[in-house]
VOGU-3710 file (C-alpha; in Angstrom, 3 decimals, decimal comma):
1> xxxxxxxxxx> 157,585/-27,852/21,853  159,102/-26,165/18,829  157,683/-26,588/15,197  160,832/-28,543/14,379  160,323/-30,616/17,143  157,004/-32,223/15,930  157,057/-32,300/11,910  159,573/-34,552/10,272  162,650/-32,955/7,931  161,126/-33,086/4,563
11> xxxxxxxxxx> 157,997/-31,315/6,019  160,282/-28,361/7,578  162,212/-27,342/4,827  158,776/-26,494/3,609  157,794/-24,540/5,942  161,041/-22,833/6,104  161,374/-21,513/2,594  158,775/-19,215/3,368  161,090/-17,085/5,515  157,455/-16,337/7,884
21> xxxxxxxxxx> 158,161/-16,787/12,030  154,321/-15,701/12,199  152,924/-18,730/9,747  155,809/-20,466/12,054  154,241/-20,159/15,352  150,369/-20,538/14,137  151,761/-23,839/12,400  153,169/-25,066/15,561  150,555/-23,696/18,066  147,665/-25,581/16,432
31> xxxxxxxxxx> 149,771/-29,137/15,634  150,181/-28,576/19,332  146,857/-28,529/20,459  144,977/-30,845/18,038  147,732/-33,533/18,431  147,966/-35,257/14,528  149,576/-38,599/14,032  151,240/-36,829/10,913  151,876/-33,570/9,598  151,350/-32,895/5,708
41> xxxxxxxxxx> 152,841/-29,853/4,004  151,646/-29,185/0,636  153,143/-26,797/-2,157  151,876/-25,627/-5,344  153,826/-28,826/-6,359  151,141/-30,837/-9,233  152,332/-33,913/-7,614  151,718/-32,673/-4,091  147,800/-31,567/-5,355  147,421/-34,693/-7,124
51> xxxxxxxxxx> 148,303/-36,935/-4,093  145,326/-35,146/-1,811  143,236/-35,918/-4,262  144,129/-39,769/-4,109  144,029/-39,269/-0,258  140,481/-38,624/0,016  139,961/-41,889/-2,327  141,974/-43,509/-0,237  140,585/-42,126/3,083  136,731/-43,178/1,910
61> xxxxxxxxxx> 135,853/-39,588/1,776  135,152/-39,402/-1,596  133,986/-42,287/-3,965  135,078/-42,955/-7,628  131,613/-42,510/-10,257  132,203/-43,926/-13,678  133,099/-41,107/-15,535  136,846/-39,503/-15,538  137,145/-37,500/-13,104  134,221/-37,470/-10,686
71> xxxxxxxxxx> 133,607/-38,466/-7,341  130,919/-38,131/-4,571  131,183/-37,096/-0,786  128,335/-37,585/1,302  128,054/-35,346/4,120  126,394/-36,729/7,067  122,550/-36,278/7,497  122,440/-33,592/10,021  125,690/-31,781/8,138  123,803/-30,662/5,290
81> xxxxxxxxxx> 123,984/-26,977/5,297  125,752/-23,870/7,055  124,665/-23,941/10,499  123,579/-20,491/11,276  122,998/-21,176/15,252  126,498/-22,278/15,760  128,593/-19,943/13,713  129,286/-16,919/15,934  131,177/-13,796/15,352  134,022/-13,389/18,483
91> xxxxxxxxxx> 133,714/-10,033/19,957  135,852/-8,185/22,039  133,853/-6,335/25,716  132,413/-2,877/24,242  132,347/-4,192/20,574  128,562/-3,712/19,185  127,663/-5,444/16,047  123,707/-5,110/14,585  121,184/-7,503/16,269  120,925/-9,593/12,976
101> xxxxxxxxxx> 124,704/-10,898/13,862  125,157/-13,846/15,477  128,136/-13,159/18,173  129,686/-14,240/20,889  132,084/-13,438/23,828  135,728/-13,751/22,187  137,085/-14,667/25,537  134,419/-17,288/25,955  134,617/-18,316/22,362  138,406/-18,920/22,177
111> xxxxxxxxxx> 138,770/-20,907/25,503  135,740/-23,065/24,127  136,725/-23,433/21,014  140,504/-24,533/22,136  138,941/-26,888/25,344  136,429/-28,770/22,072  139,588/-28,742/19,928  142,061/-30,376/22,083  142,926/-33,392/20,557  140,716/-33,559/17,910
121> xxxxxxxxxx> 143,147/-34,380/15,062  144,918/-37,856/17,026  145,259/-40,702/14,483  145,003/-38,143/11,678  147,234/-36,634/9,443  147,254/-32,949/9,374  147,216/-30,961/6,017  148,758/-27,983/5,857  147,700/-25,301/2,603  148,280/-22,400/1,387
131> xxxxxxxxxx> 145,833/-20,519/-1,005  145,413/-16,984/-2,707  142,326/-15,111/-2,742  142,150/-13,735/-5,872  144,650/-13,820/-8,792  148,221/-14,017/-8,127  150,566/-10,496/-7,665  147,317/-8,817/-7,565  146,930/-5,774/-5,186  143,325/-6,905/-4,482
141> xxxxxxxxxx> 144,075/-10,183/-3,011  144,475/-11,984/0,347  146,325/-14,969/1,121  145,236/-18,037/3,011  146,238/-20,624/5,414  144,326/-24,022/5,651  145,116/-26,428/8,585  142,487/-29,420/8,003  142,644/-33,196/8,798  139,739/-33,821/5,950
151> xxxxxxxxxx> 141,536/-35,072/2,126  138,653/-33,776/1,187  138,470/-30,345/2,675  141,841/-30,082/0,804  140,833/-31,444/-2,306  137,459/-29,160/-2,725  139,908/-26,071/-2,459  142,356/-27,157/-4,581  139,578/-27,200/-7,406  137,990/-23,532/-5,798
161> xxxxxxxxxx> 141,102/-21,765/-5,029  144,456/-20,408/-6,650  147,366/-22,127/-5,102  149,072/-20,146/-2,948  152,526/-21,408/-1,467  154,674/-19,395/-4,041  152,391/-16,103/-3,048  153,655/-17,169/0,735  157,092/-17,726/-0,344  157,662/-14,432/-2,594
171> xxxxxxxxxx> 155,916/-12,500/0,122  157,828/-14,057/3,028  157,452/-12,472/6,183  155,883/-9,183/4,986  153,055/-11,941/3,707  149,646/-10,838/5,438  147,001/-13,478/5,664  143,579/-15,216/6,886  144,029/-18,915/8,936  141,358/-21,031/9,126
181> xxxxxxxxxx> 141,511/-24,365/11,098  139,537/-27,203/10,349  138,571/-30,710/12,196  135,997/-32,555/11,038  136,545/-34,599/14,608  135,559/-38,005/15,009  133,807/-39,810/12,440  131,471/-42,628/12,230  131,451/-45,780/10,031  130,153/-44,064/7,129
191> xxxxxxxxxx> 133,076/-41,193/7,550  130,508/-38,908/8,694  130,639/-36,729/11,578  129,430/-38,378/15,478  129,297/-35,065/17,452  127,259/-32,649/15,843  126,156/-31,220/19,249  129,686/-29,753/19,195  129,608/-28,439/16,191  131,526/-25,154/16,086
201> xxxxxxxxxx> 131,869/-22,207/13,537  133,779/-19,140/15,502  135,266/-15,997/13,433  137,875/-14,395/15,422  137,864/-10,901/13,672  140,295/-9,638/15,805  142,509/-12,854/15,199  141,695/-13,066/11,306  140,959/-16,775/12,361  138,409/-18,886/11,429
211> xxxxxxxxxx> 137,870/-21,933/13,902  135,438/-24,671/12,053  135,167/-28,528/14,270  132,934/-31,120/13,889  131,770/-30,661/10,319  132,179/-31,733/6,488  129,639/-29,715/4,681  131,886/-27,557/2,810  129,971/-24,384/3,893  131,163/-24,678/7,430
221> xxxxxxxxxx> 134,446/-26,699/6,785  135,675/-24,732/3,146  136,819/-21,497/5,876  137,995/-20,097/2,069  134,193/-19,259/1,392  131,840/-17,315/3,133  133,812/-17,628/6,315  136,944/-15,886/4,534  134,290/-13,188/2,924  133,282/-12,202/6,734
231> xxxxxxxxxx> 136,915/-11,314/7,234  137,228/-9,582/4,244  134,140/-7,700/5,319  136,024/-6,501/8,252  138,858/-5,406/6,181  136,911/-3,707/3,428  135,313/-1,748/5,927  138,290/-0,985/7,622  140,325/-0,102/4,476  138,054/1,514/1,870
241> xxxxxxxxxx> 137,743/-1,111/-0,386  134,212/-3,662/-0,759  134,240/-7,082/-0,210  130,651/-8,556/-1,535  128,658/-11,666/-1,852  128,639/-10,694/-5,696  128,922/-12,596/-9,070  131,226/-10,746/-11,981  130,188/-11,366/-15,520  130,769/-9,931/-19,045
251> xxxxxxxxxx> 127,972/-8,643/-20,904  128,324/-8,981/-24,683  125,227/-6,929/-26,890  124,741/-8,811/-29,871  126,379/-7,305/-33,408  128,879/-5,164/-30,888  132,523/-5,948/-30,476  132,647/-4,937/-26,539  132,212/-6,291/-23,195  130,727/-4,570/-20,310
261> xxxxxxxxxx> 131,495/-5,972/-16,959  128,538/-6,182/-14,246  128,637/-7,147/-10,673  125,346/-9,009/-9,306  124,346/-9,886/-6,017  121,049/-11,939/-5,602  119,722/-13,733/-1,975  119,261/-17,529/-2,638  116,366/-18,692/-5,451  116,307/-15,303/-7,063
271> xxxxxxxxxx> 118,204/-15,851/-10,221  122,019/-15,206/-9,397  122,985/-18,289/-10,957  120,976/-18,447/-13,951  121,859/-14,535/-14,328  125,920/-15,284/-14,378  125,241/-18,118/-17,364  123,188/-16,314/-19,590  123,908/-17,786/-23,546  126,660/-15,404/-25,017
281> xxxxxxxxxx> 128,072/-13,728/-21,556  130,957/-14,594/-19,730  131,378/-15,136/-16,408  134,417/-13,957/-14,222  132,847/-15,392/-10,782  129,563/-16,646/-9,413  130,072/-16,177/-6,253  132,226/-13,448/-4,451  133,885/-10,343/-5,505  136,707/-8,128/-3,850
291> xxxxxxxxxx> 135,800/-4,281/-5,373  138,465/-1,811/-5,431  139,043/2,198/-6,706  141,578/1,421/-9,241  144,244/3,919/-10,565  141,959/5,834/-12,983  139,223/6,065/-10,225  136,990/3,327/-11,548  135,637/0,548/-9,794  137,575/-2,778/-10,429
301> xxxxxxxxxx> 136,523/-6,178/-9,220  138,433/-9,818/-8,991  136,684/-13,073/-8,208  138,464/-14,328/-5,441  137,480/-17,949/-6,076  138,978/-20,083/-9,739  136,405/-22,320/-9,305  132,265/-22,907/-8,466  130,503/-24,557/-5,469  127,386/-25,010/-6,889
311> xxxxxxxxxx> 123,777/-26,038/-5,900  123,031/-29,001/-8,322  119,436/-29,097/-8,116  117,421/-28,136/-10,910  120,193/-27,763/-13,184  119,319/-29,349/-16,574  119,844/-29,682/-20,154  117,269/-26,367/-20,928  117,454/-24,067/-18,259  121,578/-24,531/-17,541
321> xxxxxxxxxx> 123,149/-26,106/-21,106  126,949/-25,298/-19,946  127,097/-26,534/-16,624  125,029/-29,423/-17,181  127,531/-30,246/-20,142  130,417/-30,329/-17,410  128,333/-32,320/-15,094  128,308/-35,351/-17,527  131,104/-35,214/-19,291  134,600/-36,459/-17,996
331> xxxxxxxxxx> 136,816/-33,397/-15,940  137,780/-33,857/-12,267  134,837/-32,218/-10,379  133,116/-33,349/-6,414  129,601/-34,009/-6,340  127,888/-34,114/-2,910  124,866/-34,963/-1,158  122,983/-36,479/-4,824  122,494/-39,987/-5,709  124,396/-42,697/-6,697
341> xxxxxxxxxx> 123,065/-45,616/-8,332  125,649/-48,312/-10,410  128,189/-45,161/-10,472  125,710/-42,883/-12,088  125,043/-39,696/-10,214  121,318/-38,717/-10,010  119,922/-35,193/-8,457  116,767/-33,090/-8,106  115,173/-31,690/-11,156  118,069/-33,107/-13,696
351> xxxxxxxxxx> 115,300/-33,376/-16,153  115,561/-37,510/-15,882  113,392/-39,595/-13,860  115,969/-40,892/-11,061  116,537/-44,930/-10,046  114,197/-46,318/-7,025  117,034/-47,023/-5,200  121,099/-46,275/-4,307  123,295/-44,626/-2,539  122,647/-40,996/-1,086
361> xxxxxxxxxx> 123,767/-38,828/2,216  121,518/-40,931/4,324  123,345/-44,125/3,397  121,388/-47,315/1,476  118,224/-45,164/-0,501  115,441/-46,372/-1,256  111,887/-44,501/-2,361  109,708/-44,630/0,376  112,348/-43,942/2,977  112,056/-42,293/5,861
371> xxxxxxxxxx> 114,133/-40,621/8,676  113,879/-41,131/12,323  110,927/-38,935/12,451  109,207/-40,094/9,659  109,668/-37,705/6,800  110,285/-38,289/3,386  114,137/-38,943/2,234  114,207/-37,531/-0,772  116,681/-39,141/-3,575  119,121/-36,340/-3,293
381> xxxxxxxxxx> 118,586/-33,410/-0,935  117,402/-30,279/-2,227  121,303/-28,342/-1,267  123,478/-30,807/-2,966  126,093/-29,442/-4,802  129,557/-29,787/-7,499  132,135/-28,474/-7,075  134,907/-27,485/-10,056  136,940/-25,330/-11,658  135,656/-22,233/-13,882
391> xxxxxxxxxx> 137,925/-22,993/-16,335  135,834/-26,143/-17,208  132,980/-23,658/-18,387  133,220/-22,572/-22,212  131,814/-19,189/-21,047  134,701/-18,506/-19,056  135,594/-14,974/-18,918  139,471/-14,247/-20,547  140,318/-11,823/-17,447  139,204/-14,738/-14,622
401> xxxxxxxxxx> 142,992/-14,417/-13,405  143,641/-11,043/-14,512  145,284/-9,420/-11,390  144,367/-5,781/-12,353  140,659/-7,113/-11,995  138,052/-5,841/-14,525  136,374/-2,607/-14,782  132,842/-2,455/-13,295  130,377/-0,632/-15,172  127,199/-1,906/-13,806
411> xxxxxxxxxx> 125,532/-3,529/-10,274  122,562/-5,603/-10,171  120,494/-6,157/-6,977  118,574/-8,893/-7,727  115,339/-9,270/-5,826  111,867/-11,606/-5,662  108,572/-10,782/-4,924  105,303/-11,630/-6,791  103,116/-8,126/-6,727  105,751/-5,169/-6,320
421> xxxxxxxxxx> 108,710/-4,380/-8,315  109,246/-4,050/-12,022  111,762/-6,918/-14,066  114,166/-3,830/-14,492  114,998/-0,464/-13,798  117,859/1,622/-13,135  118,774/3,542/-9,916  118,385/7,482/-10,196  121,612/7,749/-8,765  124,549/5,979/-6,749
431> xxxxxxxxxx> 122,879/6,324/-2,917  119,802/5,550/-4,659  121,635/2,606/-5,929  122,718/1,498/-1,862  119,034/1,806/-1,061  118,442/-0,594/-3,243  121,183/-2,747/-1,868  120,083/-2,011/1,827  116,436/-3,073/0,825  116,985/-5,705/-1,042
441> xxxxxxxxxx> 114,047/-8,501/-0,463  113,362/-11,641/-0,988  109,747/-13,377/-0,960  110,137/-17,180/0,030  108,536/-20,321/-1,535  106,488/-23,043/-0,248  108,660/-25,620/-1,597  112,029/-24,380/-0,008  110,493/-22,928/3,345  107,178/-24,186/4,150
451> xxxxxxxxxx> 106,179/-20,062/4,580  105,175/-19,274/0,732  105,200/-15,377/0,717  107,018/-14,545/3,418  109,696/-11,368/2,544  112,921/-11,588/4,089  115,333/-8,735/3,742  119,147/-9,354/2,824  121,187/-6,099/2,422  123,046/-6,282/-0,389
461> xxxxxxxxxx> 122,282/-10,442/-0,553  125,652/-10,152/2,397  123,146/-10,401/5,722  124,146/-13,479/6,708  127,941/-12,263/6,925  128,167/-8,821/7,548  130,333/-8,181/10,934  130,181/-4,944/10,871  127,821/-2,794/12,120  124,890/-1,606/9,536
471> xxxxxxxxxx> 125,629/1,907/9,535  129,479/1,295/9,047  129,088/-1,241/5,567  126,556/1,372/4,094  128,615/4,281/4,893  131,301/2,792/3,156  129,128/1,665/-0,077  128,588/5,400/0,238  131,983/6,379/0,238  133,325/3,922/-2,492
481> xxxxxxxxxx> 130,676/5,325/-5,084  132,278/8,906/-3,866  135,795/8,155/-4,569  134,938/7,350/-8,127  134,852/9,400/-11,628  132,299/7,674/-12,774  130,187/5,166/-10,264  129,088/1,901/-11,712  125,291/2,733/-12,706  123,263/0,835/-10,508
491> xxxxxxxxxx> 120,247/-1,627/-11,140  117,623/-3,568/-9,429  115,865/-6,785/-11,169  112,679/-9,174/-10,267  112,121/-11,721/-12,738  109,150/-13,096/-10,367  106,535/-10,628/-11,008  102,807/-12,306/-11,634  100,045/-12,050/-12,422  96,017/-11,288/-11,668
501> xxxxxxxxxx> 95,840/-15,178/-12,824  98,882/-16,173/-10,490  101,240/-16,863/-13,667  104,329/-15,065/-14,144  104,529/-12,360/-15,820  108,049/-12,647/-17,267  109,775/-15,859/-19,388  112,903/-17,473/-17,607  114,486/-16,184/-20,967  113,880/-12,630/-21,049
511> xxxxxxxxxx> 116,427/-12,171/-18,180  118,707/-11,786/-21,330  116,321/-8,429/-22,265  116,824/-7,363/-19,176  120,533/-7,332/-18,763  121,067/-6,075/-22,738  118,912/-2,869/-21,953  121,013/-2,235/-18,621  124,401/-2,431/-20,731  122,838/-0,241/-23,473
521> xxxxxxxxxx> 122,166/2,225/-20,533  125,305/2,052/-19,790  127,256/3,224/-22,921  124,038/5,947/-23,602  121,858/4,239/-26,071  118,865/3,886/-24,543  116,664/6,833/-22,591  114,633/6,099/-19,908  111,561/7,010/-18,303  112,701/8,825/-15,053
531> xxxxxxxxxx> 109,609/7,955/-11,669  110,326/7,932/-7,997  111,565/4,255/-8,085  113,798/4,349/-10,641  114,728/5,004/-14,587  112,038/2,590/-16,768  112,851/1,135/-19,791  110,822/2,890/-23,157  108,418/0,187/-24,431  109,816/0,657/-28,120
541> xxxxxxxxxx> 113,700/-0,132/-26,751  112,657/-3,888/-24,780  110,579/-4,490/-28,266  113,724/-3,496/-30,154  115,983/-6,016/-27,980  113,531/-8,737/-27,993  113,474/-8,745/-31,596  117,400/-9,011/-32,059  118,042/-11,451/-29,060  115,442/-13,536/-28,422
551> xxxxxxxxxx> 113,875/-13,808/-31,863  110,674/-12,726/-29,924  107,748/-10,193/-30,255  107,343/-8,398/-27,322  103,669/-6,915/-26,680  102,637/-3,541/-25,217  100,375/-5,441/-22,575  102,679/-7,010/-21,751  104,558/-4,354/-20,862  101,973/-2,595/-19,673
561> xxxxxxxxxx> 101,528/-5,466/-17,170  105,475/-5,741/-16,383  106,071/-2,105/-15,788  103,257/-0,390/-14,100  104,144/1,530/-10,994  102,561/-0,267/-8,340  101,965/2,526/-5,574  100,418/0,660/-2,262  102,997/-2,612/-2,758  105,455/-0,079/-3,031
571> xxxxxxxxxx> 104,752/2,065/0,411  104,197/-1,457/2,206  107,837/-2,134/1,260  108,666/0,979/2,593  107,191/0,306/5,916  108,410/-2,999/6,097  112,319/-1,681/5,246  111,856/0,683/7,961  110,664/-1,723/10,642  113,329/-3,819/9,836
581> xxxxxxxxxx> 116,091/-0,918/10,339  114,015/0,516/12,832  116,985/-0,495/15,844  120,100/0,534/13,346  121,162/4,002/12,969  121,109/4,135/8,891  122,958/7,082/7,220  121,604/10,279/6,236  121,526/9,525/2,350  119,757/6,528/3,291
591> xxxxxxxxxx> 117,237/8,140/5,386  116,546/10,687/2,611  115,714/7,774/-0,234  113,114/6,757/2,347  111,679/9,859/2,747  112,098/11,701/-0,741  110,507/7,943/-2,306  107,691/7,820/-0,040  107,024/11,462/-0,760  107,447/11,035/-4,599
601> xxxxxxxxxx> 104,883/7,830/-4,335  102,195/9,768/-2,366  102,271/12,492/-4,629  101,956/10,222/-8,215  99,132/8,738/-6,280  97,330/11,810/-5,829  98,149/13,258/-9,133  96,786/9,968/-11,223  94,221/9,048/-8,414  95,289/5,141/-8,909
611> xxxxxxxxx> 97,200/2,676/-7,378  98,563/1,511/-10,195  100,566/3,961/-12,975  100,622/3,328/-16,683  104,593/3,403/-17,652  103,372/5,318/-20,715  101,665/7,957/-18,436  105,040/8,835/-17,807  106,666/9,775/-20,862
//
């Protein structure tokens, strides 16, 4: 059957404006096999975006709360986060990824993947969207196609992503883009998902497909997120270019009339989020970033997202003032997975004590409940999230849509570990800068894993979504810090340092410090203390900054305590960085910042005979 054949008149003209035989025939191939009762084309029309939203209402997949604006979605109880085992990379016979990716035959996947999604959509309307990755007319950005049967899916993009449809249109069929197709399958009386043993997340590289069934969580189902970014991978590496799992935000020194762009990427409970919002910055993006060598050989970035998919827990009146503001005032914005109780929404560490009872992702709450197994329902689970636009943020960044990106000056690899690395210090050069990346580590918590202490690795916080092997995304780090006059100076934070007494060593709010002395690095105002790890900041310049921005005396023990060289935590994360690349075939520079930092450790050992080095030794 033709696309004309199945989609009614008013739906067609649509489609045909955009001039595109290959949008065409994916269109048509996929209403083919999932079988919808009705076909939905929607355009950047306000009217068109409006009506999705009052779908989803309409369709019980979202609820109405009692302020303007917000709703809730409950995601079923298994359907709670991305599901790692089931999302597989399709690869071609010969292809080699790195053992940490999760792959699968493409032959095997697609013929799966099209058996499980036969079907699927009957008695449901297919939607049909079109998105833009990244500010409109911009060279760094990729557009999207969205086939989903869930109002819901639809309406969480529309708030996340620029509409796209006019992109499509003014391209027409020289437009190059991602698909993603969505099901959410057959759902139960709630609206939740039945058959989450068939719960499938395949990335066809080769395809530039994403195929995501049998799920709502917007991690799996949202194919615009991270399930876009590992196709962008692909392409970055492919094309020179870096697509990362990095926030974008402006850095704005007090009494100086400048910005300074940064790009940050932190692993999960390390401080990404709480680094983007710092009071008096602005923030571009909190999530991913397309990085490009622009025309003066400087590093630009985008955010490809308008919008935030954020984890809700813990944010509060002290610790997140601007996006707690948006949570409870009126604006349209999608809570999930929290608590509802008389049409008040309720989450983890809010800073209020919640209701005994309500309404939460496992249905009817009450405290004291327990699962089928017997543990603890918590009021609202520990990954529920909101979803809305940046705009709704007062610290929005001017140049969010700007579609010649901003100028990156600075990178942050945010790490957390209690006993090894410093709160701040400054690469000694750009490959220094992708060690850093490649070794970035993480040390887990009791209260998220169950394993406290346990250090994970994440290159470049992208692990979970690199498709390309190792050796290929550092070699191109390598390469994009060649191409340019003057590389982005790198830096590498820990705000989790503690100490002898278990405490932490650093304040939530001296992040701020932090990030002030790495912009004054970067226009030259500051000098540093140069050691094998890394430039240190001079004791009198953090003093200087504390004074000015936080209001706050900063004491020498203290940063005697912060900064010390720690030389035997140090080596061990040497060895453990090593075993962990010890079956990838790492690049040259790489393999030097191994050896020339191991040999520059040993040798400050032997020349102070401690394990620990005074900063001030150093000067």
């Amino acid at each position: 059957m033709t696309l004309f054949e199945l989609i009614p008149e008013e739906e067609q003209r649509k489609i045909r404006a955009l001039h595109n035989p290959c949008l065409e025939a994916i269109i048509t191939e996929y209403v083919n096999l999932c079988q919808p009762a009705a076909v939905k084309v929607v355009t950047d029309d306000s009217q068109d975006i409006a009506a999705i939203r009052q779908l989803a209402l309409v369709n019980g997949e979202e609820q109405v709360l009692k302020l303007q604006g917000h709703t809730v979605h409950f995601d079923g109880y298994n359907d709670q986060g991305r599901d790692k085992e089931n999302t597989r990379v399709l690869i071609s016979q010969g292809q080699i990824l790195s053992r940490h990716i999760n792959s699968l035959d493409r032959e095997a996947g697609l013929a799966e993947i099209r058996e499980l999604m036969a079907g699927i959509m009957r008695g449901k309307t297919l939607f049909v969207r079109f998105y833009c990755l990244g500010p409109r007319r911009s060279d760094f950005s990729i557009l999207a196609l969205q086939l989903t049967d869930s109002a819901y899916v639809a309406h969480s993009e529309d708030l996340l992503y620029r509409p796209g449809y006019e992109e499509f249109k003014r391209l027409g069929e020289k437009a190059q883009f991602f698909h993603f197709i969505h099901a959410a399958g057959e759902l139960d009386e709630h609206n939740n998902v039945k058959n989450i043993d068939k719960r499938r997340i395949y990335i066809d590289i080769e395809g530039q497909r994403v195929f995501s069934i049998n799920n709502q969580y917007a991690g799996n189902s949202v194919g615009l997120k991270k399930l876009a970014l590992r196709l962008a991978i692909h392409q970055a590496n492919q094309s020179d270019w870096l697509a990362e799992h990095m926030f974008i935000m402006g850095v704005n020194p007090p009494g100086k009339a400048r910005t300074t762009y940064f790009a940050g990427a932190f692993p999960s409970a390390c401080g990404k989020t709480s680094t983007a919002m710092i009071p008096g910055q602005t923030i571009v993006g909190d999530d991913i970033a397309y990085l490009r060598v622009w025309q003066d050989d400087s590093a630009h970035a985008v955010n490809i997202e308008s919008g935030i998919f954020g984890i809700i827990t813990d944010v509060n009146p002290i610790d997140d003032p601007l996006i707690y503001e948006c949570l409870t005032t009126p604006r349209e914005l999608i809570f999930s997975n929290i608590l509802i109780h008389k049409g008040q929404p309720y989450w983890q560490g809010m800073g209020i004590e919640p209701p005994k009872e309500g309404i939460n992702f496992s249905g009817k709450w009450y405290q004291g409940k327990v699962d089928a197994q017997g543990k603890p329902i918590p009021c609202a689970h520990k990954n529920a999230r909101y979803t809305m636009r940046l705009s709704e943020l007062s610290n929005v960044d001017p140049n969010l849509d700007n579609p010649n990106g901003v100028q990156i000056d600075a990178i942050i690899y945010g790490g957390r570990d209690s006993d090894t690395n410093v709160p701040i210090l400054q690469a000694l050069n750009w490959a220094h800068g992708v060690f850093y990346g490649a070794t970035l580590e993480s040390e887990t918590t009791a209260a998220t894993l169950g394993q406290e202490g346990k250090r994970v690795f994440s290159p470049m916080a992208n692990l979970d979504f690199i498709v390309v092997p190792l050796r290929i995304y550092f070699q191109n780090h390598l390469r994009f810090g060649e191409r340019l006059r003057r590389p982005p100076l790198v830096f590498q934070t820990n705000y989790f340092l503690r100490g002898t007494d278990g405490n932490f060593l650093c304040d939530k709010i001296d992040k701020k410090v932090w990030i002030l002395w790495a912009e004054g690095r970067v226009h030259g105002e500051y000098t540093a203390i140069p050691t094998p790890i890394g430039y240190l900041p001079h004791y009198s310049d953090l003093a200087r900054i504390f004074r000015i921005a936080l209001s706050k005396e900063y004491r020498e023990e203290d940063y005697i305590q912060q900064f010390s060289i720690r030389i035997p935590q140090l080596l061990a994360k040497l060895e453990r960085a090593e075993q962990f690349y010890r079956h990838e075939q790492l690049p040259e520079p790489l393999l030097n910042q191994f050896r020339r930092q191991r040999q520059e450790l040993e040798a400050l050992h032997q020349k102070y005979q401690s394990d620990l080095v005074n900063p001030f030794d150093l000067i």
